[in-house]
N, C-alpha and C positions, 0 to 999 in steps of 0.2 A: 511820278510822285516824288515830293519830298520827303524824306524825313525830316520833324519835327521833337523837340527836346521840349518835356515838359517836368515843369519843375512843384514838386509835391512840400509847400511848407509845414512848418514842426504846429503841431495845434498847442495852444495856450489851456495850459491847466495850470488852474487856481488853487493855492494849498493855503488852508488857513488855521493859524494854531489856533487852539483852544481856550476859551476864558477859564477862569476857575477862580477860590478864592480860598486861604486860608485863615488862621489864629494866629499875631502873636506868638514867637516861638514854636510852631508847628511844621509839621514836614508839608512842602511844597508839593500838592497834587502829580499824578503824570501827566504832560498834555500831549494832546496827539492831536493829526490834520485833519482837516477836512476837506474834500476834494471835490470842484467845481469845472467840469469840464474834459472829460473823458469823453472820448468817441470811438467807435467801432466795436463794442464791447469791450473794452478795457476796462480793467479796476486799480485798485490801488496793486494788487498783486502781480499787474503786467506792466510794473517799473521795473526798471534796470535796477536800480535802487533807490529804497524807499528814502524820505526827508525823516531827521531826526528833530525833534521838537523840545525845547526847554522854556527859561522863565532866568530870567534875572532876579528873580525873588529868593531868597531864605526864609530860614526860620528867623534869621537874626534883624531882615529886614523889618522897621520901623512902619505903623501903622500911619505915619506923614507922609512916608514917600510914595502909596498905594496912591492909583495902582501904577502896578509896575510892567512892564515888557512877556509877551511870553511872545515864542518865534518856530518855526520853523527853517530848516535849511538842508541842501544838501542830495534835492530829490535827482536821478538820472535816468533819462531813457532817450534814447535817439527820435523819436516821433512824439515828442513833446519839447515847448519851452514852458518854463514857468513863472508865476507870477505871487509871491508871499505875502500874504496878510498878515499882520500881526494880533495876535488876540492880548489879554490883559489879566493879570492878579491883584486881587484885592485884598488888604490885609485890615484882619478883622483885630479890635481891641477883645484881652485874654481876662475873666474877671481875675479881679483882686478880694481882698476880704479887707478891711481895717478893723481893727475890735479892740475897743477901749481896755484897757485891764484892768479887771476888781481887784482893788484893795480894802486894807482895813486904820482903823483910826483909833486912838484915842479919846473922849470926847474932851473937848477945851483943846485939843492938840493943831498941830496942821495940816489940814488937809494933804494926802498924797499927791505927788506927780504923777500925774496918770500918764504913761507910754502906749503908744500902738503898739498891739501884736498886727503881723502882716502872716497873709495864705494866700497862695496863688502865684509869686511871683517865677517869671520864667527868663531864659538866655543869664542867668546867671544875674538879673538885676537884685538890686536892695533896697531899703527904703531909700539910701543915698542917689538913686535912678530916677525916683519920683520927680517932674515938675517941678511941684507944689507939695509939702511935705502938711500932715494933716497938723492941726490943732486940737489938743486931747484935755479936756476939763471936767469936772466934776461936781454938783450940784451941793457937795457935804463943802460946811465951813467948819472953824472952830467951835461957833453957835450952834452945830446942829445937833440934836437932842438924842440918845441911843430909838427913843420912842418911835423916830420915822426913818429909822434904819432899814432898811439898807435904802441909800443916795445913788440918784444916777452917775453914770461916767458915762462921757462920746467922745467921738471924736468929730470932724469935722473940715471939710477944705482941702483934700486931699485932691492933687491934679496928676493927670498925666494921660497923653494920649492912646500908648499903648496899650492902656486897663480899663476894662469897667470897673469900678470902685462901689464896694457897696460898704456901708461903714456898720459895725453891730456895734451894740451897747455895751457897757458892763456895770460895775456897782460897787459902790464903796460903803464899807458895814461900820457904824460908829462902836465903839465899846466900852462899857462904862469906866470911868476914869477910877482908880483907887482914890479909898477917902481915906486919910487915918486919923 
C-alpha cells in the first residue's frame, strides 16, 4: 500500500452586513452579519473571531449621498475563507417646521415683513443651510380694513433635501389707526 495525502479545503462562508436606515442627524443603527454557509454544525460562535460590522454613514451624513456603504470585516477561523457582502444605509429627510410670523399693523400703515420661524432643524444647520430659502408674505395691505382682521401670513418655497418642510400659517391683525 501507498500512503496517500489528502488535502481538506477551507469552506467558504458568506458574511453579509446588514441594511438599515436612519434620519437626518440620527445616530447610525448597529449592523451586524449575516451568515451563509456553515457546515458541520458550526455557528457564528465557532469562529476564531467574529467580523466586526459598520457603515460609513453619520449622523452628519447628507440625505444626497444615501445610500451609503455598510460592511463587514475581520472574521477568523482556520476552516473557513470568507467572502463579504456589503449591505446599505439610507438616510431619511428630518421634518422641518416653517411658520410664518403674526404681526400687527396699523391701518393705512405698511404692511409687516413677515420672517420665518424654523423647528426642527438638526447637525447644527440654519436657515442659512436651506437650498432654497422660503418666501414669507402677507395678504394685509395698507387698504386693508380693521373689519377682516386678522390677514393671513405664509410662507412658501422653502427647499432642501435633507428636510421635510411643512410650512404653517400665521396672521397679521390690522388696528385702528388714531384719528384726531
Amino acid at each position: 500500500y501507498v500512503a496517500g495525502a489528502t488535502t481538506i479545503n477551507r469552506a467558504v462562508l458568506t458574511i453579509t452586513a446588514s441594511n438599515g436606515s436612519i434620519t437626518y442627524g440620527g445616530v447610525p443603527p448597529a449592523f451586524t452579519p449575516a451568515y451563509g454557509g456553515f457546515v458541520n454544525g458550526d455557528s457564528p460562535a465557532s469562529l476564531t473571531t467574529a467580523p466586526t460590522c459598520s457603515t460609513t454613514a453619520t449622523g452628519a451624513s447628507p440625505v444626497a449621498g444615501s445610500p451609503y456603504s455598510s460592511s463587514c470585516a475581520g472574521a477568523v477561523d482556520p476552516n473557513y475563507s470568507f467572502a463579504y457582502v456589503a449591505g446599505s444605509v439610507t438616510i431619511t429627510p428630518v421634518p422641518l417646521t416653517v411658520t410664518a410670523a403674526s404681526s400687527s399693523m396699523t391701518y393705512g400703515g405698511t404692511p409687516p415683513a413677515i420672517a420665518p420661524a424654523y423647528g426642527g432643524f438638526v447637525n447644527g444647520d440654519t436657515a442659512s443651510s436651506l437650498t432654497t430659502k422660503p418666501t414669507c408674505v402677507t395678504t394685509a395691505t395698507s387698504a386693508s380694513p380693521v373689519a377682516g382682521s386678522p390677514y393671513s401670513s405664509s410662507c412658501t418655497g422653502a427647499v432642501d433635501a435633507n428636510y421635510t418642510l411643512t410650512c404653517l400659517p400665521g396672521s397679521v391683525t390690522v388696528n385702528e389707526a388714531p384719528l384726531t
